[in-house]
N, C-alpha and C positions, 0 to 999 in steps of 0.2 A: 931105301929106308934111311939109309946114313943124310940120305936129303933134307930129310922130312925133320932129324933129330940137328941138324944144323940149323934149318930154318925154325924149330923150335924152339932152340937157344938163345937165336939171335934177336928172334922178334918178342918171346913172350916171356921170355927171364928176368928183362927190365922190369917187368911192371910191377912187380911188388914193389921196387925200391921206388917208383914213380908214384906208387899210390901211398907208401908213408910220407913221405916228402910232399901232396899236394893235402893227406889227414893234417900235419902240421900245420901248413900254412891255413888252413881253413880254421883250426884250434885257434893261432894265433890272431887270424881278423875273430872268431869269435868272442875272443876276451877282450880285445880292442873295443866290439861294441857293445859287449856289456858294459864297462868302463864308462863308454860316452853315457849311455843308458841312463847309469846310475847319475851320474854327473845331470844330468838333467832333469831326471823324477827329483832330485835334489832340489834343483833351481825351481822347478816346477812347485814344490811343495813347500817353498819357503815365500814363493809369492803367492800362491792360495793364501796361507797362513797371516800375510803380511795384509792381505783384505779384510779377513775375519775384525767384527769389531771386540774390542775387550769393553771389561767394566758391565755397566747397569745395559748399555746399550747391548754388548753381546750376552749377557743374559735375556735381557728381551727377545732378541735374536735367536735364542735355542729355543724357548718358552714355544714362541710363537709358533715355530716354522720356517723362518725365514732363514735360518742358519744352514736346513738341507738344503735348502735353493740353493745357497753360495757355492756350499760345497760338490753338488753336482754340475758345478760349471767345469 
């Protein structure tokens, strides 16, 4: 029996501390790629924006229809 409680010390004692240490690391690339994520729905949504026409033309443009086309690109 004293076998069985060595051989359970030795092999499955680690793992907790094995499994907060790889929670971590996975926490941390998660926030890494939200990070990038945002960074690019940004860049993303500043050149949507930068197509959009302003003025008489982008009011035509809502009027019409033609403004959701763009925008579900």
């Amino acid at each position: 029996m004293d076998d069985v409680d060595w051989k359970h010390e030795t092999e499955v004692a680690p793992l907790p501390k094995q499994r907060k240490e790889m929670k971590k690391a996975q926490r941390a690339e998660l926030g890494k790629l939200r990070g990038i994520q945002k960074m690019r729905w940004q860049a993303e949504s500043a050149e949507r924006s930068a197509r959009l026409n302003t003025g008489l033309r982008g009011l035509w443009q809502s009027l019409s229809g033609l403004l959701r086309s763009e925008k579900a690109e």
